[in-house]
C-alpha positions in Angstrom: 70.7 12.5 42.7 73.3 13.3 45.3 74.7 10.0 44.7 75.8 12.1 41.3 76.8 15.0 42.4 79.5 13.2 44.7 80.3 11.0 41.8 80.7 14.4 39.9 83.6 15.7 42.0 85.6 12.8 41.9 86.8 14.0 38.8 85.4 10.8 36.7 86.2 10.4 32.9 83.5 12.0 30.7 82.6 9.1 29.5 82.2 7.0 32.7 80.5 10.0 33.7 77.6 9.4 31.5 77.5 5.3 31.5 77.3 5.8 35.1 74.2 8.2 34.6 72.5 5.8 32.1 72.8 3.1 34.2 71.6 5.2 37.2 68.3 6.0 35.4 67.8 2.7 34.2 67.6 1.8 37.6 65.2 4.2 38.6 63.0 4.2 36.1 62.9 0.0 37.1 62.4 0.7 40.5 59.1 3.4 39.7 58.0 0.5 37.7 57.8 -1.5 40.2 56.6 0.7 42.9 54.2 1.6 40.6 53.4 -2.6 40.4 53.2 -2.8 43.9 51.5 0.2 44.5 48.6 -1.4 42.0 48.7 -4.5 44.3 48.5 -2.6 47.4 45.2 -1.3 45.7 43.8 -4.2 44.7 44.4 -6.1 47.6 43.0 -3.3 49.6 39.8 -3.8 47.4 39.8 -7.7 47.9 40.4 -7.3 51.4 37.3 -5.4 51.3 35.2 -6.8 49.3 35.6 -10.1 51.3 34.9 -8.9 54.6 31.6 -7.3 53.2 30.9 -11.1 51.5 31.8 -12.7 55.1 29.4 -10.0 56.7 26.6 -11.2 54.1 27.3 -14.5 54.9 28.5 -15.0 58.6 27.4 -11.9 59.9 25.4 -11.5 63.3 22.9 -8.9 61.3 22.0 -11.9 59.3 21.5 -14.4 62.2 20.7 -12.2 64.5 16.3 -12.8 63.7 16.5 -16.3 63.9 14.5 -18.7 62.0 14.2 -16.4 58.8 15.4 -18.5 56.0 17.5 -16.9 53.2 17.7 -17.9 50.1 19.6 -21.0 48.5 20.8 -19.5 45.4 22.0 -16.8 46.8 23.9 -18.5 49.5 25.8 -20.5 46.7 26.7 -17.6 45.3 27.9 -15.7 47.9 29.9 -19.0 49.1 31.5 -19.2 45.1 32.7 -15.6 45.7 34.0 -16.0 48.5 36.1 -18.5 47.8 37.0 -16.8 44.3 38.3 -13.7 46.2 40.3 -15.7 48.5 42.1 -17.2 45.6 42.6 -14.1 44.3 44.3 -12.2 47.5 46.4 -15.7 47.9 47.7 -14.3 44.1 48.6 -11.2 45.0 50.3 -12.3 48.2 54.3 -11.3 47.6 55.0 -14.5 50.0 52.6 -17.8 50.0 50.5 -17.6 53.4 49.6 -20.2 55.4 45.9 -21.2 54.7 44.1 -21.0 58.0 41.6 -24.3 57.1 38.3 -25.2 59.7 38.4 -28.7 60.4 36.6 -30.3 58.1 34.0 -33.3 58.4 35.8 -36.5 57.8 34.2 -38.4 54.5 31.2 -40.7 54.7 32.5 -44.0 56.1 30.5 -46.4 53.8 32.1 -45.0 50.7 34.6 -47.0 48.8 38.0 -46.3 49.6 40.8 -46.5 47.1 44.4 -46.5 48.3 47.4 -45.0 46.7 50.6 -45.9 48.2 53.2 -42.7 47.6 56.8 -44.5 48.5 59.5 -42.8 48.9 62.9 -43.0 46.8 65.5 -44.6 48.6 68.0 -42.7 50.8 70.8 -41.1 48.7 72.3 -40.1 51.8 75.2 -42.1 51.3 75.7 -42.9 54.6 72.5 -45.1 55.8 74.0 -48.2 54.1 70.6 -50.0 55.0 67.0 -49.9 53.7 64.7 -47.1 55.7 62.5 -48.2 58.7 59.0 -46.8 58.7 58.2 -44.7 61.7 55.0 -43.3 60.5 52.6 -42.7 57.9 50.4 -39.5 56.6 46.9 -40.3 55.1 45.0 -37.8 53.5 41.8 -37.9 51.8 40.0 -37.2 48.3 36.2 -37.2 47.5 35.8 -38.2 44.1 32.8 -39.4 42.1 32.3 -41.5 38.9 29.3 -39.9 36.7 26.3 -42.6 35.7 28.0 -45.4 34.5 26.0 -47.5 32.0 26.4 -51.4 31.9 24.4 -54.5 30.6 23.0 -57.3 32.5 23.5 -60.3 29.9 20.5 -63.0 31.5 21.3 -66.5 30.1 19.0 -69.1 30.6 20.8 -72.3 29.2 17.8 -75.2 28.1 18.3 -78.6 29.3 16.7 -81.8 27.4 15.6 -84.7 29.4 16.1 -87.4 27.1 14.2 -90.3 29.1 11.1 -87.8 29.9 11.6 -85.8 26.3 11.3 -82.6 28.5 13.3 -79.5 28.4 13.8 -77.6 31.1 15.3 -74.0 31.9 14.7 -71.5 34.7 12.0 -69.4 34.2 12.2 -65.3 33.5 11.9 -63.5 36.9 8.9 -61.0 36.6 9.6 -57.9 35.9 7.6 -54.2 36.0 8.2 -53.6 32.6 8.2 -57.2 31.1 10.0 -57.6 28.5 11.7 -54.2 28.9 15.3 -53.8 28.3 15.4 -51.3 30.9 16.7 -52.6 34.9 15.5 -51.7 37.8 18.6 -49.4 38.4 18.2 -47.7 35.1 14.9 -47.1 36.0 15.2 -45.5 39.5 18.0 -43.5 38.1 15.4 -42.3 35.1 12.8 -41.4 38.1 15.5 -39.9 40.7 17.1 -37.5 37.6 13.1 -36.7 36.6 11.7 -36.0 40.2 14.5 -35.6 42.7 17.1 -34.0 40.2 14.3 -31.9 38.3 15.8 -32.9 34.9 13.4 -32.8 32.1 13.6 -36.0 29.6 15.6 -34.5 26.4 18.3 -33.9 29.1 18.4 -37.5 30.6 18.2 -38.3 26.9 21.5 -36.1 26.4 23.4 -37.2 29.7 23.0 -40.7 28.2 23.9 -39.9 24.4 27.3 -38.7 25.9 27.8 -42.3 26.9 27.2 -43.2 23.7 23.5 -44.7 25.2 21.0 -44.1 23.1 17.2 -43.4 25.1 14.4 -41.9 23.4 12.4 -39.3 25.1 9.7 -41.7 24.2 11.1 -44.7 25.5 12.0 -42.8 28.8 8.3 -41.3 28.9 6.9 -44.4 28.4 9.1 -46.0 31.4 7.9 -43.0 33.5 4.3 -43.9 32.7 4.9 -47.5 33.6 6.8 -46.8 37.2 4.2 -44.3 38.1 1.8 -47.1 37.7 3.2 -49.6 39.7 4.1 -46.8 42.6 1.0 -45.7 43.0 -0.7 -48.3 45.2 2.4 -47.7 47.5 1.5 -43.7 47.2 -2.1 -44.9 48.2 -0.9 -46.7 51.0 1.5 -44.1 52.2 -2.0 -41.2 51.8 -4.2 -43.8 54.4 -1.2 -44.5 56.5 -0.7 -40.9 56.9 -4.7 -40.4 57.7 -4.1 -42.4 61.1 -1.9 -40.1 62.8 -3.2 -37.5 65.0 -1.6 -34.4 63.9 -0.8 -33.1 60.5 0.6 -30.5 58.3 -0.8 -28.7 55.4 -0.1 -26.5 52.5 -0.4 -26.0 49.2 2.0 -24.8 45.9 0.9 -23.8 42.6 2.1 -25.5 39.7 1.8 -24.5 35.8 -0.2 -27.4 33.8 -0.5 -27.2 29.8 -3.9 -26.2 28.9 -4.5 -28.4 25.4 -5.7 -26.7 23.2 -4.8 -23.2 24.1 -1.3 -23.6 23.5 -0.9 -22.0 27.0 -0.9 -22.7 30.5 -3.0 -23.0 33.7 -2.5 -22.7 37.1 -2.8 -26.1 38.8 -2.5 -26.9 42.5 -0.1 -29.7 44.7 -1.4 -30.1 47.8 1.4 -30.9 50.9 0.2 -33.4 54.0 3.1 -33.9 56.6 3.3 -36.0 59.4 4.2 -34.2 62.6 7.8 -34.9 63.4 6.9 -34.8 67.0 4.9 -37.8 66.5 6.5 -41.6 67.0 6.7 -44.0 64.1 8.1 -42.9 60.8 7.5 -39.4 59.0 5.3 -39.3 56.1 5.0 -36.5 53.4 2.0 -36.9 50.5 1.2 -34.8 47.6 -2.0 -34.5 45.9 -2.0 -32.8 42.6 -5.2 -31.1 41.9 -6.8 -28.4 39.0 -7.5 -25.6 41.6 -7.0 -24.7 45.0 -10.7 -25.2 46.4 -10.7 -26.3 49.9 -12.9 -28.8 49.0 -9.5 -30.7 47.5 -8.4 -30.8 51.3 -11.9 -31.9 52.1 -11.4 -34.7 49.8 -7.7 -36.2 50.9 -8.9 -36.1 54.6 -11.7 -37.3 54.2 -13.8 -37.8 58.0 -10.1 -37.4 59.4 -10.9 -35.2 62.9 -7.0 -34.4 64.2 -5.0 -31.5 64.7 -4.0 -29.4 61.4 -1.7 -27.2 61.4 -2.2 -25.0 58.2 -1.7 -20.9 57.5 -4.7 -19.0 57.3 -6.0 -19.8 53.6 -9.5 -19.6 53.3 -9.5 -22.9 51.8 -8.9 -24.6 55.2 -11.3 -22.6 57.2 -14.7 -24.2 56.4 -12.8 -27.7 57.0 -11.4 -26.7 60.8 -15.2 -25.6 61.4 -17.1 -29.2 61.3 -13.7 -31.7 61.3 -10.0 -30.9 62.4 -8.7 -28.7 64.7 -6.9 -26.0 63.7 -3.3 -24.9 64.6 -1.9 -22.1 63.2 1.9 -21.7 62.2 4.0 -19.4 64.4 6.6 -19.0 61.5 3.8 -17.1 59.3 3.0 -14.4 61.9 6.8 -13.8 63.1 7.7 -13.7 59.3 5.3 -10.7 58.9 7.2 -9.0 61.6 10.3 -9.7 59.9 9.0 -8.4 57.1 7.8 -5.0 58.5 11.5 -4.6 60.5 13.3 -5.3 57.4 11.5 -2.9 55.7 11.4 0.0 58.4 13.4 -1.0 61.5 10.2 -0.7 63.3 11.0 -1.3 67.3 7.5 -2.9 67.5 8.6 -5.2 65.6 11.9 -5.9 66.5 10.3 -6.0 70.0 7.9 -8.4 68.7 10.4 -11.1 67.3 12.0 -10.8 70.7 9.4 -12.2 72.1 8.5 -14.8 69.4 12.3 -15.9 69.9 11.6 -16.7 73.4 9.0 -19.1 72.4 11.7 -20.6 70.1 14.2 -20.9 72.5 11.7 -23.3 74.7 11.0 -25.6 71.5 14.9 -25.5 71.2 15.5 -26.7 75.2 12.4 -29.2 74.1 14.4 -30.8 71.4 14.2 -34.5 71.9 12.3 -34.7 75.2 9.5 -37.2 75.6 5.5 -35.4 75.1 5.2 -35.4 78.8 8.3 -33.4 79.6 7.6 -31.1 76.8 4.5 -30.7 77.7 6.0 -29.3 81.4 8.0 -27.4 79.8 5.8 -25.3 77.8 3.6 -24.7 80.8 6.1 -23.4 83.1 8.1 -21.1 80.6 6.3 -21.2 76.8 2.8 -20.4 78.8 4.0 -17.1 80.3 5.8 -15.9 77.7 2.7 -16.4 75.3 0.0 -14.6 78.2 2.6 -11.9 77.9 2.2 -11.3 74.1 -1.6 -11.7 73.9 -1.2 -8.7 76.3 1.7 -6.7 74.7 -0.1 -7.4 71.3 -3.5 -5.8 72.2 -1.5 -3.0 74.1 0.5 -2.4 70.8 -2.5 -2.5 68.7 -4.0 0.8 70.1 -0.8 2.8 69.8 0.4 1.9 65.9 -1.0 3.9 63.0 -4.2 2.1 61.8 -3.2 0.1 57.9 0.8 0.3 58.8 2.3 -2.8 57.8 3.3 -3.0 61.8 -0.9 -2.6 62.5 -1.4 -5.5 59.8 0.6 -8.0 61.4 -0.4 -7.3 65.2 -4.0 -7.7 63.6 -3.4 -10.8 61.6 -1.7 -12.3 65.0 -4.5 -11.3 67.3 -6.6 -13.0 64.7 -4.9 -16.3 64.8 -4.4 -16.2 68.1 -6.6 -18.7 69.5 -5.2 -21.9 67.4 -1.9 -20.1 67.6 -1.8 -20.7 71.6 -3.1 -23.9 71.3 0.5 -25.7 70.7 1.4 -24.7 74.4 -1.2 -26.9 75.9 0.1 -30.3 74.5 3.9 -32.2 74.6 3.4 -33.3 71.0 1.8 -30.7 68.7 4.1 -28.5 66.5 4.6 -25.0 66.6 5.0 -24.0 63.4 3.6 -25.4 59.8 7.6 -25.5 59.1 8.1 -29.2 58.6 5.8 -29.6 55.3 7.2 -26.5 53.9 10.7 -27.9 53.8 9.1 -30.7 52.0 7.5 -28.1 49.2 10.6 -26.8 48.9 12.6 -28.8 46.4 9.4 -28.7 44.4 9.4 -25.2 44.1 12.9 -25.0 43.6 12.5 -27.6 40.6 9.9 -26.3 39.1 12.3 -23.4 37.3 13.8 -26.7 35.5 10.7 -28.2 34.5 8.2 -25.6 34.6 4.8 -27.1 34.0 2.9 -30.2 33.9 2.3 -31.6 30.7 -1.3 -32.7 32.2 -3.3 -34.0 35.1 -2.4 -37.1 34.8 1.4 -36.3 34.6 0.5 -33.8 37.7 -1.1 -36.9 39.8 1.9 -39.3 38.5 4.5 -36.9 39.7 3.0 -36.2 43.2 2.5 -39.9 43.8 6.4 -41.1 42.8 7.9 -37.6 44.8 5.4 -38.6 47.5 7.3 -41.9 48.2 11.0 -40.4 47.8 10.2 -37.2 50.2 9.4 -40.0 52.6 12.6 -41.8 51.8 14.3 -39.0 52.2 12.6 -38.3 55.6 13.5 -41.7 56.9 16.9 -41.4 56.3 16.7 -43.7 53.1 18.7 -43.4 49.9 15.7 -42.8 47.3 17.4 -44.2 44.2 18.9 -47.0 46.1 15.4 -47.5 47.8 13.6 -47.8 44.6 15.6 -50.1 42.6 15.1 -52.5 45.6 11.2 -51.6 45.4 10.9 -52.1 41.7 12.9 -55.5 42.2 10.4 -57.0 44.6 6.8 -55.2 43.7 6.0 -57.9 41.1 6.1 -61.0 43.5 4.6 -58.8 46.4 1.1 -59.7 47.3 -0.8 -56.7 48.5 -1.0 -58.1 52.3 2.7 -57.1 52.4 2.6 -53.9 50.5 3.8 -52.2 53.8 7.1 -54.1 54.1 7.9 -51.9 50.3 7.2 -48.5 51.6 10.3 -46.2 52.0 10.6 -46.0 56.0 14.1 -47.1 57.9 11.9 -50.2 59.7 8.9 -50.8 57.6 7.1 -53.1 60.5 7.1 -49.6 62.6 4.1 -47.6 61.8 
């Protein structure tokens, strides 16, 4: 305004007077709008800013990390990853200037992939001075993942016929066998149907609508009946795979419940799938089976194992205790009684606690120095510095035990340790048994996971068929192998395979190492 005031007493026309006072608001009523713009991005990008160090805190954070070994959840790890990334973009619009992306170095892409290259050349020099064509000096490449959904294509077998006219024969190569003969269906249709059903957790009416988009059209009772055919011709391989798995020394155990349809009733019953994992400390390939059964008796476990007399290393289910009392020996899991303690210092911030998972990390940290020694080196090493640490919380643990309030959740989980102390010690005296019952529940996991897509079995013998086929691809998966790609080559070669090779069709990287 004092702009106006000196404009005033220059004597200015009227007139000019007040266009010059027009214009002057104009302009400040345009600059308040846009303070008043940038005053709302100040805000906002005050709250993004916010809101994505809290995300990154969630995410990255020490507090997360910092009691190692608890496993958070998957879904909820996606989602906080999607936000993040949807609040970046949205601070990178409210930016007044473009800022640099700060990237991490990223993996480079899998090597065996296809690579298709797109030459970018440049327009010639309109310099008008180079007179000459351009020299390359250099060149930039830069890489895109990209994928190409299920692509459906038909094998078109001809089998010309040839006449012998001295003979009167006719000749023409015979039809290969098949596991569906007669089917219309190849072998790479088929492991795609069983990868989408069991890996993929997609019920039938949605392979059925994946291929209608194609313009494909698969019944859900051609696809069942497919199903029902593979799972027929896998399961000697599963059978195989369940009495390979009975000659190691050492195993893992546990169990999930399942829904199964109860005919009938129009409702559902609780069914059991039983878990049996190689020990990954072991030589030879790693082996994960799955028996589907109606309940979870232990006398299921009883059944599998049969007179098998190793080490087992289950949780403390009842089921398994009168089977550890004339047969295996027991080993209990480490992860169970630390997660208790987890529990109770989430919960309360209990010091006992926290002071207990301390101490369990210590064991942890040995297993970690262990990784990928030889069972005699191990073994040293858990005597001179896993040993100690374990005398010390046998001690710390009945110490603690008298000083907690008797039923606290801290009281329950010193008791349920005590209580499982001796087969929880008894990792420390070898070089190749496990620590933890871990291992097999990473192979559960996808299971469980899936079953929110598929939600029960239809029946037992659906239950039994889908334990046998995931059997073999969580052992693929194990070894390294590529399940669909493994399968197709399976279903290729089972006809003509006479049982005394059935081992050379089982899904390990070698199949002569067992």
């Amino acid at each position: 305004m004092d702009l106006l005031n000196e404009l005033a007493d220059l004597n200015i026309a009227p007139a000019a007077m007040a266009r010059v006072q027009a214009l002057f608001a104009q302009q400040q009523a345009k600059l308040a709008q846009r303070y008043a713009v940038l005053a709302e991005k100040d805000f906002k990008i005050t709250a993004l800013t916010h809101e994505l160090a809290y995300y990154k805190r969630v995410r990255f954070g020490k507090a997360s990390e910092a009691l190692v070994g608890e496993q958070r959840l998957l879904l909820f790890e996606e989602t906080v990853d999607t936000d993040l990334a949807a609040i970046d973009e949205e601070l990178e619009a409210q930016a007044p200037v473009k800022r640099q992306r700060k990237r991490a170095g990223r993996q480079p892409l899998p090597t065996h992939l296809e690579r298709i290259e797109h030459r970018h050349e440049p327009e010639p020099c309109q310099c008008g001075q180079c007179g000459a064509d351009l020299v390359k000096i250099g060149e930039d490449i830069s890489e895109q993942l990209d994928v190409e959904p299920a692509r459906f294509f038909v094998h078109r077998h001809i089998h010309p016929q040839y006449a012998g006219r001295p003979c009167e024969t006719v000749t023409a190569a015979p039809i290969p066998p098949a596991v569906i003969d007669g089917g219309m269906a190849a072998v790479g249709l088929l492991a795609w149907i069983a990868v989408c059903k069991y890996l993929d957790h997609l019920p039938l009416y949605r392979i059925e609508q994946i291929a209608a988009r194609d313009g494909v059209p698969l019944a859900r009772s051609t696809l069942g009946e497919w199903i029902g055919r593979i799972g027929v011709a896998l399961q000697p391989l599963a059978d195989r795979l369940a009495e390979l798995l009975r000659e190691r020394s050492c195993l893992h155990a546990d169990e999930t419940p399942v829904r199964q349809l109860d005919p009938g009733s129009g409702k559902t019953k609780y069914a059991y799938l039983w878990a049996y994992r190689s020990n990954a400390l072991d030589d030879g390939p790693s082996m994960v089976v799955f028996d589907y059964q109606t309940s979870r008796a232990g006398a299921h476990a009883r059944a599998f194992l049969q007179d098998w007399g190793g080490h087992l290393m289950v949780d403390d289910y009842v089921g398994y205790k009168a089977l550890c009392t004339a047969g295996p020996t027991e080993l209990a899991c480490l992860a169970h009684i630390r997660r208790k303690f987890f529990d109770v210092h989430a919960a309360s911030g209990s010091p006992v606690a926290a002071d207990a998972l301390r101490r369990i990390g210590q064991l942890y940290a040995v297993e970690q120095q262990a990784a990928g020694m030889p069972p005699p080196q191990r073994a040293a090493l858990r005597e001179q510095h896993a040993r100690p640490v374990l005398v010390d919380l046998h001690a710390w643990l009945l110490a603690s035990q008298r000083s907690v309030a008797v039923g606290s959740g801290t009281a329950k989980a010193i008791e349920h340790a005590l209580k499982r102390w001796p087969a929880l010690q008894r990792y420390a005296g070898s070089g190749s048994l496990p620590i933890d019952n871990n291992p097999v529940e990473n192979a559960i996991r996808p299971i469980a996971i899936g079953k929110k897509n598929w939600l029960f079995a239809g029946s037992e013998r659906a239950g039994r068929r889908a334990a046998a086929i995931q059997s073999l691809f969580a052992t693929a998966k194990l070894n390294g192998l590529d399940p669909a790609r493994w399968l197709a080559d399976t279903l290729e070669k089972l006809p003509t395979c006479p049982n005394s090779k059935i081992d050379s069709l089982l899904p390990f990287a070698n199949s002569t190492q067992r």
